[in-house]
N, C-alpha and C positions, 0 to 999 in steps of 0.2 A: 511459941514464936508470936509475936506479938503483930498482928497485922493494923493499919494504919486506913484508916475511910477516908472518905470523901465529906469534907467541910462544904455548908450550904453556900459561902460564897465560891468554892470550884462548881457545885452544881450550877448554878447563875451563870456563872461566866458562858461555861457550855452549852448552857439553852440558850444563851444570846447568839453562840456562835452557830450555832445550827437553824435558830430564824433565821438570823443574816443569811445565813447560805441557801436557804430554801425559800426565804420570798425573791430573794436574784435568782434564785434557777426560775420561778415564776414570772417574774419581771419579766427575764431572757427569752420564757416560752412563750410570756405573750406577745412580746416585739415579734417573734420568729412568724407567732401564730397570723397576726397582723398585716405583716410584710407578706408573709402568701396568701392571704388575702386579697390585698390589693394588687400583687399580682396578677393573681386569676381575672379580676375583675377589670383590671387593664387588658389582660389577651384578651376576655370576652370582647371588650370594644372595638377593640383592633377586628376581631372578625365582624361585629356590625357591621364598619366601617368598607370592611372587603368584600360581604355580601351585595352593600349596593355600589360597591364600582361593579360586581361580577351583573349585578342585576340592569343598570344602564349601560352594559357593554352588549346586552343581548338585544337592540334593535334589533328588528327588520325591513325596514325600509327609510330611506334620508326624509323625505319630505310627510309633512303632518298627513297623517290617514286614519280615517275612522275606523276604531277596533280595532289599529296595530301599532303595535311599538313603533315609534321614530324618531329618528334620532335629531329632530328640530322639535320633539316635545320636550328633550332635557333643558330643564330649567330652575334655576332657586326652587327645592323641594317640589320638583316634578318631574316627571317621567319615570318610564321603567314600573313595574310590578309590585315593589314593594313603599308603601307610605311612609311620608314623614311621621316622626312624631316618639312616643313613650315604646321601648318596648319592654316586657318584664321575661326576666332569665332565670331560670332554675338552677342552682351551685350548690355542688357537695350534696351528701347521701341525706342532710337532714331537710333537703327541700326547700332549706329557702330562698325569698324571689329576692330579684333586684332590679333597680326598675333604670333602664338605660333611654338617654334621648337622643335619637337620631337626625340630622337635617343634614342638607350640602347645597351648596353657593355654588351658579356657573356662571361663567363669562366669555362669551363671544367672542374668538378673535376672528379677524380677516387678515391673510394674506397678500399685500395692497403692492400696487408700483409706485413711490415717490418719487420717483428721479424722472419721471418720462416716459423713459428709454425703451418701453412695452416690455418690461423684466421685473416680474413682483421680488421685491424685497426687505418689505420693513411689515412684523405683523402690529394691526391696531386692532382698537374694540371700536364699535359702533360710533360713539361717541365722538373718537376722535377725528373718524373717516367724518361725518357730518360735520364737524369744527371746520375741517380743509375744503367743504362742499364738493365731497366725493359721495359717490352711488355707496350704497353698502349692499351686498350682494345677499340673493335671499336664504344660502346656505353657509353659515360661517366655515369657515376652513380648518377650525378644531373647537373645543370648548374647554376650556380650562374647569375643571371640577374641584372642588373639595368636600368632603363628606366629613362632616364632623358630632362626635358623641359622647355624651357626656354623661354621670354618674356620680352617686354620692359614696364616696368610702364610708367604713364601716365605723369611723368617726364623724361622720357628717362632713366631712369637707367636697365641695363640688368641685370633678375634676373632667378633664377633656382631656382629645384625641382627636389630631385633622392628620387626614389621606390625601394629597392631591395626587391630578392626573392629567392625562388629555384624553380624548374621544376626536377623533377625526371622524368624516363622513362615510365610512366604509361598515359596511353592515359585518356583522361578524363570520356569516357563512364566507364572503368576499376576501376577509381580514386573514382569515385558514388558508384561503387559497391563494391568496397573492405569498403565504411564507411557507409554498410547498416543495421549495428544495432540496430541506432535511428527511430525515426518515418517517416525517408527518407526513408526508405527501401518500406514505401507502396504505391511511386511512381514512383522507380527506372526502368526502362524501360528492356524490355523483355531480359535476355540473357539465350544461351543454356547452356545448360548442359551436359557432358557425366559421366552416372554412375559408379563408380568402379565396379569390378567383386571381387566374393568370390574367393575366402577365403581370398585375400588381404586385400579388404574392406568389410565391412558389411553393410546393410543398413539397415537401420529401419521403417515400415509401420506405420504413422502417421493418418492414417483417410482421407479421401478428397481427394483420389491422390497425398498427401503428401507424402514424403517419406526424413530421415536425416542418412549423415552417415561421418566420419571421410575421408576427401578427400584425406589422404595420408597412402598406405599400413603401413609405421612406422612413427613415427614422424623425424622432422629434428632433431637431437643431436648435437651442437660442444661443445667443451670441451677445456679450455685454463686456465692450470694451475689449481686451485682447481674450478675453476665455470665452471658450464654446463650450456646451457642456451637450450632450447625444446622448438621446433615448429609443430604446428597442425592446420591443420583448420576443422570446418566442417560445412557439406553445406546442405540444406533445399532445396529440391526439388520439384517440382508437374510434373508429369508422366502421359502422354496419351499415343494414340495408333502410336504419327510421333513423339513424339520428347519432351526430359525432359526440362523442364525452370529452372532455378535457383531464388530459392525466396529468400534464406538470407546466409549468410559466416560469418561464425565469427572464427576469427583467435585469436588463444594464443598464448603465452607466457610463460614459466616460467623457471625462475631463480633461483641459489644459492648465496649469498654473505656472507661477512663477515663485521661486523657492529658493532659500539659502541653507548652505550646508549650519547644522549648531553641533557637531561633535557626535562621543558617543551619550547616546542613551538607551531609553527603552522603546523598541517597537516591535509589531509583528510581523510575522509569513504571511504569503499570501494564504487565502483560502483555494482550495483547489478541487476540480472534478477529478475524481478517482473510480476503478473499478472494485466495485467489491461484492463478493458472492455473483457477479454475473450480472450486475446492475449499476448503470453510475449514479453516484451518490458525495456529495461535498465533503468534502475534510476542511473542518475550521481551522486557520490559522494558530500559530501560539508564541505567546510571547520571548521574546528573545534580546537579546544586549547584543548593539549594533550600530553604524553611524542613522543617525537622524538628519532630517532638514527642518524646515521651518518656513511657513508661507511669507516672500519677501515684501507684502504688502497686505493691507486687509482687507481692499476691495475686491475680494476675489470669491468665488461659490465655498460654502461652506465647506465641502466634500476636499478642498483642495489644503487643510490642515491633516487632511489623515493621507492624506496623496502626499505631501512634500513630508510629512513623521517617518510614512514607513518603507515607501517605495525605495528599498535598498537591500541590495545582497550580500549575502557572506559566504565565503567559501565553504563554510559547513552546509548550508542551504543548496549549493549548487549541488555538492554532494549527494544531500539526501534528497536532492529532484523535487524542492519546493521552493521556489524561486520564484521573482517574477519577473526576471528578462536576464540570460548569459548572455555576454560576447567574446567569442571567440575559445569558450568554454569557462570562460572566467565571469566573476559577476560585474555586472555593468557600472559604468562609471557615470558621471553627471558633467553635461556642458551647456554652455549658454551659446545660443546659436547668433552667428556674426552676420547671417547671408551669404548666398553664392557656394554653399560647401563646405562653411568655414567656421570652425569648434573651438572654443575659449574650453580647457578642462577646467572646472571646479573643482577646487584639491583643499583647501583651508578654511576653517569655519569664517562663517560670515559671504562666503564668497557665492555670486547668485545663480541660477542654474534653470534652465526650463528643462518642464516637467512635463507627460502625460498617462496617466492612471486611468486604469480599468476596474468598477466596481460591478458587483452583483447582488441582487436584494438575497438575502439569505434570513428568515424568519423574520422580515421586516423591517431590517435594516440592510443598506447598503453595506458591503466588505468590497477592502480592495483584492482582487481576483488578477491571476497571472497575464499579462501582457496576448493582446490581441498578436495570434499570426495571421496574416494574409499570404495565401499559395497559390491566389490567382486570382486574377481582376480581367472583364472581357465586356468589352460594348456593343451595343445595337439601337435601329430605330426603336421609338417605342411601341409599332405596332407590332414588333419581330413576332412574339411569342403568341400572338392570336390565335396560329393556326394551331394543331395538334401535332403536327407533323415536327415543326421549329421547336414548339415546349418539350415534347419527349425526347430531341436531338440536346437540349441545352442540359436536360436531366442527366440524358445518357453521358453528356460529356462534362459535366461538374461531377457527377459522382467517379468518374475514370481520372481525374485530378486530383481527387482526393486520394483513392485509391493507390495512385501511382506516388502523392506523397508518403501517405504511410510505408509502401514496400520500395520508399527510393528508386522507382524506375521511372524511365522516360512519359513525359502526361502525353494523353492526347491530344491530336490536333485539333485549333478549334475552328466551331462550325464554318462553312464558305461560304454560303448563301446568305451575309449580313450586309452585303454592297447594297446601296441605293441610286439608281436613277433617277434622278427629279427634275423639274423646274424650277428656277431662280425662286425663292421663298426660303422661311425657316421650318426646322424640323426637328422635334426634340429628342434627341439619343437619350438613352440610360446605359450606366455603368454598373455592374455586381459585382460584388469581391466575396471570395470565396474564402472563409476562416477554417482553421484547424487548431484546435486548442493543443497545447504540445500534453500529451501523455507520459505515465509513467515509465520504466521499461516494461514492468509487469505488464501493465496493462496496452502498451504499446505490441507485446508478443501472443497478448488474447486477441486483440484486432486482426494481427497477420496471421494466425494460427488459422480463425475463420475463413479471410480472404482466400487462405491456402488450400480449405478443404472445400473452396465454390460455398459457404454459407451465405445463403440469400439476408440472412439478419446481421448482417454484422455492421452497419452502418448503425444500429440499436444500441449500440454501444462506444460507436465515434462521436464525440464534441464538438461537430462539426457546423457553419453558418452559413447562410447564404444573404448577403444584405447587400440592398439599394446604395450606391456610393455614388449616385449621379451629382449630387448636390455638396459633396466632399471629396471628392475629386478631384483636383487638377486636370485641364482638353488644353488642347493647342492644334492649330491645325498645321500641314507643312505646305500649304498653297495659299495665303489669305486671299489672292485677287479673287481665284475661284470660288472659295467657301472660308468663312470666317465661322470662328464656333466658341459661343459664350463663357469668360471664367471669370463672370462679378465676386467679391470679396464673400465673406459668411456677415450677411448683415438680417437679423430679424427685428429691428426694431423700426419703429415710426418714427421717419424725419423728412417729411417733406421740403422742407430748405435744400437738402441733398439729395433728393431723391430715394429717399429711403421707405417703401412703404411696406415692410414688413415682410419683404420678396427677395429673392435675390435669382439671375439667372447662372445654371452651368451647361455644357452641355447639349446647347440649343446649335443646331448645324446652322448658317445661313448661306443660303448656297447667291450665289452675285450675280456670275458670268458663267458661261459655256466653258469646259473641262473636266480634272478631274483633279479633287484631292483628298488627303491622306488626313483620320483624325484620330487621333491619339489622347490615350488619358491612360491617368497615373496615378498610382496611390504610394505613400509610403506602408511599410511592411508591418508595422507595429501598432503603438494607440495616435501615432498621431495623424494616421488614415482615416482611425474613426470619426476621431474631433478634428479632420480637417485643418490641421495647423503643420506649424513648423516641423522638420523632425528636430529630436532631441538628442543625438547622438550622430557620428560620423557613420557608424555603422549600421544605424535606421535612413540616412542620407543614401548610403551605397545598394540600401534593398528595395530602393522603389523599385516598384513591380510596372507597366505599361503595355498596353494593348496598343500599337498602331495599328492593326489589320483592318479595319474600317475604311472601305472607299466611298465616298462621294462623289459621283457624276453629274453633272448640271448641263444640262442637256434643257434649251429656250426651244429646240425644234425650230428655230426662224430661219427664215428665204430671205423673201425683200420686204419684210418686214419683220421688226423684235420685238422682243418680248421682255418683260421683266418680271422682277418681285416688289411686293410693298409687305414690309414687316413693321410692326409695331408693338410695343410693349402693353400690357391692361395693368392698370396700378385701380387699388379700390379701397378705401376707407368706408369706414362705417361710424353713425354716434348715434350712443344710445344712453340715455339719461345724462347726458352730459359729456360720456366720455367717447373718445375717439379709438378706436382699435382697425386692425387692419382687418379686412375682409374674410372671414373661413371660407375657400373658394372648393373644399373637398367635403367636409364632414358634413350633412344635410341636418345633423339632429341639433348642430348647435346653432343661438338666437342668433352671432354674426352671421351666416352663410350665407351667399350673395352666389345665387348659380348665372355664372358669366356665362355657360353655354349656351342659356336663353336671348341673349343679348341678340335685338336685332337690327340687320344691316342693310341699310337701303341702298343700293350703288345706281348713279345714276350719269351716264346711260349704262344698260344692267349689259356687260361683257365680259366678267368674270367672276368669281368665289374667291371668299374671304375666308375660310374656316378659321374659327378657334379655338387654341389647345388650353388644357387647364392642367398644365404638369403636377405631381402630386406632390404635399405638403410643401416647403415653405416658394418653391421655383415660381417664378416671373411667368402669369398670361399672355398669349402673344395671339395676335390676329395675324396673317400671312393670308397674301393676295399672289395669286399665281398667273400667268398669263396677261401680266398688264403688255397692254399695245403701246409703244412708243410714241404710239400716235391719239391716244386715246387722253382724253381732258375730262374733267366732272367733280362731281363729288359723290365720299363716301360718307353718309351718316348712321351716328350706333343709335340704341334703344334700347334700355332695359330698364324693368318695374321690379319694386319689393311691396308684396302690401305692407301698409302702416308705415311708409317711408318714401320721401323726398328726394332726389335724384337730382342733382346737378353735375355737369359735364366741363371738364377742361382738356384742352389737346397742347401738347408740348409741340413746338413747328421746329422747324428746320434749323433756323439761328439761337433755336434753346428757348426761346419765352413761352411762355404761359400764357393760352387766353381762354376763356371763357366761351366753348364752342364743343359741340357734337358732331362737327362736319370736318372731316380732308375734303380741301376745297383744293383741287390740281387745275390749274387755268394753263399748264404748260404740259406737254408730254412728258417723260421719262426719257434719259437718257442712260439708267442706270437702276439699278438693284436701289429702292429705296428701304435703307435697312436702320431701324430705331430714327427717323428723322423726322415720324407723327405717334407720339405717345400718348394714348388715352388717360385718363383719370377720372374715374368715377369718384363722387363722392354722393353718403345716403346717411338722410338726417328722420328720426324717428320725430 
């Protein structure tokens, strides 16, 4: 049999096809080899990069100090531990280096008010604030950072990688604790605590040397145009014999907006307190297809695009008891409130609706959180809780309110001994409203399971508040001739053309004439008690809550001869490097604070006291003279110093003008309660 070879041009052929094939697989392998290459050496960057945002996030203290990190030392390639500049990296088993270069760029922003209105709104850098001839404050309000690194591939090409970020002011040990709501909190490292004192704050006896209580005498209020926006926090305690720890902070929020229905879309649940393992702990929100809104305007707090997005229910949500407000077991509707009682339903896209939402910081960001309840609201002077005797009576009978709402029986009655007898003058009441966050069932039959068995701890486990509503509030009195009692609008801004100086009063009894009356305040039942506004539904209209039990006695004691009152309002500005701001008449540690209760008063001829009151956060100062004679003529003149500051005096008179005086000058007796008819005004120039 005759067999057939291979001719030298088949062997050619096939050694060209087998180069061809094997310098491309080589080609292929080193593109591949290449590309993971510059991979690698990309992620390295990226970690540079991320070591010095990890590296200037670990300040210790805001302002420059010697020998520690601070967070006004970060700057174009400075701050933080590790230097600018070359670093060389060791890759793959054969060792060798690569040489990466590190810098980062920061830039200053401040948080500024443009409009006026004492409401910061628009951020700027430096730069710009100077351009407007505004102060620029000596801690910026975040820094914008970028860290940037660069590197030769392993074809020589120079390539880069920028990280931006921000750094706010908050040191990082602070940074943990303010986002200790999640199940970080039960590793957060030791920090103090110092307790409020009664009657400002209240605190509440949790079981264990727990102890929780609202950390700020009032809430924060501002107010810019129709929306308010309220801040609180409160803090969870444990208490021995050297010194209280801080176990957990949780900070709200809540808002007013205004909002139009856009269809369905995509939004979330609320986030919610839950009980789990014996402990409450948050359950985050999740996404779900649902109708939306939409904020009907864009002058409005940032927070109120995720307020009008998601504040909406679904029957599956009511279901599963993560909601954020039912009526009537069904999920809530949306109306735009007319006055007087009177509800427009919003039913069709586009159609506009008031809103008000409840958030909560949760890892550092605000979440919207289920609709505030209120199960009780009760007023008193403000010296009520002084004693010990009154504080453990309002304890005892707030936690029996609670108590009695969680097992649906009858509350307790509340305390009697809140009447005042006085003299013709003003007297500042306070309002508390008493919250109850609605629970799950589960968790709603752990609470009564304890209740049941007498368990001293079981309020350790209720979401329960106790907050200052004097200043969100609605008073009215039912006797005006006798006692009039303060309900100015929610105004915190500076407008003196209108009298606006960053104050507002509620709540202020003014007692007139000899009798007896009746004063009453009110909250609505949901968020819009928090923020002080309208309510947003017929069925938040129908659940205001009110305390009348408060009596007022006005008792002059006069024979054959009377007696009156003289009240007047303290309004106080301050400037300093140019700008104007309203007075801090509470907080001592900040550079406004202007202590009004130093102010002194020379009455001449000397026949009675003038005390006055400094209500806490944003409430209206008031001087109140008690025992004026009918017959008694003079003047009274004020005085008060700040060092490094100038002091000029105006008194608002009787027919409303303005002049340029320190003195109530009375050439006439009193025939009557003089009440707001001599208005002080400080003003103090650096």
């Amino acid at each position: 049999m005759h067999t057939r070879g291979f001719s030298l041009i088949e062997v050619m052929i096939a050694s060209l096809i087998i180069m061809l094939g094997v310098t491309g697989f080589v080609t292929l392998q080193s593109a591949y080899m290449r590309s993971d290459a510059d991979t690698n050496l990309r992620q390295v960057a990226l970690q540079l990069a991320q070591e010095k945002f990890d590296d200037l996030r670990q300040f210790e203290v805001v302002e420059t100090t010697a020998g520690v990190s601070a967070y006004n030392d970060i700057a174009n390639n400075a701050g933080g531990a590790i230097a600018s500049g070359p670093v060389d990296v060791t890759i793959g088993s054969d060792g060798k280096s690569y040489q990466f270069v590190r810098s980062w760029t920061v830039a200053d922003q401040y948080f500024v008010d443009t409009s006026g209105d004492g409401v910061e709104d628009t951020w700027m850098d430096a730069a710009t604030l100077g351009a407007l001839g505004l102060g620029v404050p000596v801690t910026p309000a975040q820094k914008q950072v970028t860290v940037t690194v660069g590197w030769a591939d392993i074809d020589g090409n120079n390539l880069t990688v920028a990280m931006d970020g921000n750094f706010a002011p908050v040191t990082a040990g602070r940074s943990f604790q303010a986002s200790n709501e999640t199940d970080n909190a039960k590793v957060q490292p030791e920090v103090a605590y110092t307790p409020g004192l009664a009657p400002d704050v209240i605190s509440y006896d949790l079981g264990n040397n727990e102890s929780i209580e609202t950390s700020k005498p009032v809430p924060d209020i501002s107010n810019k145009g129709a929306n308010n926006v309220v801040q609180f926090e409160t803090i969870r305690y444990e208490s021995n014999a050297q010194i209280s720890e801080k176990l957990e902070q949780e900070d709200f929020l809540s808002v007013n907006c205004s909002c139009k229905l856009a269809g369905t879309g995509t939004g979330y649940t609320p986030a919610m307190t839950v009980l789990d393992g014996g402990e409450m702990v948050v359950e985050r929100g999740s996404k779900v297809t649902k109708d939306v809104g939409v904020v009907a305007d864009s002058k409005q707090p940032a927070l109120c695009d995720v307020c009008c997005r998601d504040h909406h229910d679904t029957s599956s949500m009511v279901s599963n008891e993560n909601y954020y407000r039912a009526e009537g077991g069904l999920p809530h509707k949306h109306y735009s409130y007319q006055g007087g009682g009177s509800f427009t339903l919003a039913s069709s896209v586009g159609d506009v609706y008031n809103e008000a939402c409840r958030f909560k910081r949760i890892d550092g960001f605000y979440e919207l959180y289920p609709d505030w309840q209120l199960i009780d609201i009760i007023e008193f002077e403000s010296t009520y809780l002084n004693t010990t005797t009154a504080l453990d009576g309002y304890r005892a009978y707030t936690e029996g309110v609670i108590a009695s709402e969680i097992n649906g029986s009858l509350p307790p009655s509340k305390p009697i001994d809140r009447d005042i007898k006085v003299p013709a003058g003003g007297y500042q009441l306070i309002a508390r409203g008493i919250y109850l966050d609605r629970m799950t069932t589960s968790h709603l039959n752990a609470v009564k399971a304890k209740l049941a068995a007498n368990d001293p701890d079981w309020k350790a486990i209720v979401p329960f508040y106790d907050v200052n509503l004097t200043l969100l509030s609605g008073w009215q009195s039912d006797n005006a001739p006798i006692a009039t009692v303060t309900n100015e609008p929610v105004q915190t801004v500076i407008d003196p053309a209108n009298n606006y100086y960053g104050t507002y009063s509620r709540g202020r009894a003014e007692a007139l004439s000899d009798g007896i009356a009746n004063i009453a305040v009110s909250a609505y039942a949901n968020n819009a008690g928090i923020t002080g506004t309208d309510p947003v539904s017929p069925a938040e209209y129908s659940a205001q809550l009110t305390d009348n039990s408060l009596q007022v006695e006005v008792n002059s004691k006069a024979s054959t001869e009377k007696f009156f009152g003289l009240i007047g309002n303290i309004s106080c500005l301050i400037t300093q490097a140019g700008v104007t701001k309203s007075c801090e008449t509470n907080n001592s540690k900040k550079a406004e604070y202007v202590d009004l209760s130093s102010i002194v008063m020379t009455i001449t001829p000397d026949r009675f006291v003038c005390p006055i009151t400094v209500p806490k956060g944003n409430s209206t100062p008031f001087f109140s003279c008690a025992n004026v004679s009918e017959n008694w003529v003079g003047t009274i003149q004020f005085q008060i110093s700040k060092p490094g500051y100038s002091v000029s005096y105006k008194m608002q008179q009787p027919d409303g003008s303005v002049i340029n005086t320190n003195t109530i000058n009375l050439t006439t007796g009193l025939d009557a309660t003089s009440n707001q008819e001599y208005n002080l005004i400080i003003e103090l120039f650096d």
